[in-house]
N, C-alpha and C positions, 0 to 999 in steps of 0.2 A: 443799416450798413448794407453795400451793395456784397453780394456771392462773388467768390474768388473767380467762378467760372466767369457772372458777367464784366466784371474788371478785365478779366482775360482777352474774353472777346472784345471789348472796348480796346483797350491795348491793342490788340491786333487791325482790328478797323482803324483804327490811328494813325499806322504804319510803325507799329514799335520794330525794333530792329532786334532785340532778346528780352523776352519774356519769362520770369523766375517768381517761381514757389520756396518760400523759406519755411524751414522750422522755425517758429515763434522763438521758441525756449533759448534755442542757441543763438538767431541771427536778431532778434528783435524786429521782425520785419514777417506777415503772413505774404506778401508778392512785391513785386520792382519792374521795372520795366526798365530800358534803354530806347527811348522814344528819338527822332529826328527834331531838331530843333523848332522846326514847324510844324509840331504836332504838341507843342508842350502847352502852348497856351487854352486850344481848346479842352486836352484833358485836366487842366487844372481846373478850368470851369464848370465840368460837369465833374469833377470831383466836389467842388464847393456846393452844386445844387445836391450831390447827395447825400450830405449832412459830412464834410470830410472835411476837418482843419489842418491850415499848414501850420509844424510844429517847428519845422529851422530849412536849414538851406546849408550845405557844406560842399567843400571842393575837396576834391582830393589831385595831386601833380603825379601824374604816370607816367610812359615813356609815352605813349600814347598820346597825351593832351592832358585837359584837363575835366575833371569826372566833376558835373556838378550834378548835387542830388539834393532834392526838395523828400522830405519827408513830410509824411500827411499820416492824420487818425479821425477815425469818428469817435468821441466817448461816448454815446449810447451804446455805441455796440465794438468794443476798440478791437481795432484790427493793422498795425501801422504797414502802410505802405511807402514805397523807395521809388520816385520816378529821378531819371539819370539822363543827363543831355553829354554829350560828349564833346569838348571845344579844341579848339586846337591849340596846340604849343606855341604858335605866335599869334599876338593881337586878339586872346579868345574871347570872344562871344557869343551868349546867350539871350532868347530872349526874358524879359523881369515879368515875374507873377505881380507887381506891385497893384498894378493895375485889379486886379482880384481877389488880393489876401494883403491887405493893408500891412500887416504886419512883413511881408516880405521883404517891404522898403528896406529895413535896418541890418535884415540878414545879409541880403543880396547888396550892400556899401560894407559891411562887416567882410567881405569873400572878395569884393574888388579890391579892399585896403590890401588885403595879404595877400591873395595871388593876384591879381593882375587880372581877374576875369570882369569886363565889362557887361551889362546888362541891360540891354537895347530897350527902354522906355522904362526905365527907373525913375520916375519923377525928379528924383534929389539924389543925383549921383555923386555928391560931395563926397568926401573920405568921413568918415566916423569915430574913428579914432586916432591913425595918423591926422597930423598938421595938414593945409590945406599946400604949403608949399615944401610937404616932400618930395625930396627929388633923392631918388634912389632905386634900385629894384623892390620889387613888393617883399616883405619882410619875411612870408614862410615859404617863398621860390626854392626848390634844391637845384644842386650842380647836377646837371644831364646824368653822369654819373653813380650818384646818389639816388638814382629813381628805379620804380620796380613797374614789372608790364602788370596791365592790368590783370591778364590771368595767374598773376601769380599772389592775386592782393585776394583771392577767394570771395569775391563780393556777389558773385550771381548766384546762390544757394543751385538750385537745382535748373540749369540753365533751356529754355526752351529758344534756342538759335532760330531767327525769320529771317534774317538777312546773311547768307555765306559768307561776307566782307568781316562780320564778326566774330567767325567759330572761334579762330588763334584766339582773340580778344578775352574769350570768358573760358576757355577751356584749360581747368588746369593744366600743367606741363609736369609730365612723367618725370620721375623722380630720374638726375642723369642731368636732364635738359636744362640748358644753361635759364635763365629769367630774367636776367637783368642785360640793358643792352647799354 
């Protein structure tokens, strides 16, 4: 298993845009990162040479966009980490780990059936569980409405801000201050 510090540094050479240390106990996660969409692919692959498997791939719909997060573990030594690409509220895409963690194919068709996020060299970007001629909105999309900012969904444990364009973004909001927009 790699040290939190060098995942850190690596994160940062990458060009992560926030950088987080979690309590294991509570958050299930030892670090995370918010990397730029051009930066995911390389760290997944030196995550993979370091002995670190991908365990799933989820989206979460913010006001924001949309929060996709690849969780990764080494079981020699577990330690699970959170990397997070940020996509945007229309047309969003990311690039697909498929290409480097075989398994990601069915995660990343499982996240495009129900929200809507595309995955830019998915080999089989079929639906997987919807019909191949659904025509409708994706199934777990909320009404604009219904959605929470992302500093209010508490996901960045102990937030290390790189990029200013993010502080609103992961910094909780003072109790008072409105969160939903």
């Amino acid at each position: 298993m790699t040290s939190t510090d060098s995942l850190e540094n690596r994160f940062r050479e990458a060009g992560a845009l926030v950088v987080s240390r979690h309590d294991f106990r509570r958050d299930g996660l030892v670090m995370s990162a918010v990397v730029p969409p051009g930066s995911l692919t390389g760290l997944a692959r030196g995550l993979r040479q370091d002995g670190y498997a991908l365990l799933d791939v989820s989206v979460l719909e913010a006001i924001e966009g949309f929060l996709v997060t690849y969780h990764f573990d080494d079981f020699a030594a577990p330690g699970r980490l959170a990397l997070r690409v940020l996509a945007g509220t229309v047309g969003p895409v990311v690039p697909s780990l498929a290409g480097i963690f075989q398994g990601a194919e069915w995660h990343e068709r499982e996240s495009s059936d129900f929200y809507g996020v595309a995955f830019q060299g998915n080999p089989n970007p079929v639906p997987l569980l919807l019909p191949e001629d659904f025509e409708g909105p994706p199934p777990l999309r909320k009404e604009p409405k219904a959605l929470s900012s992302l500093s209010a969904l508490g996901l960045f444990g102990r937030p290390q801000v790189l990029d200013p364009a993010w502080q609103d973004l992961v910094a909780p909001k003072e109790k008072g201050e409105a969160t939903q927009g």
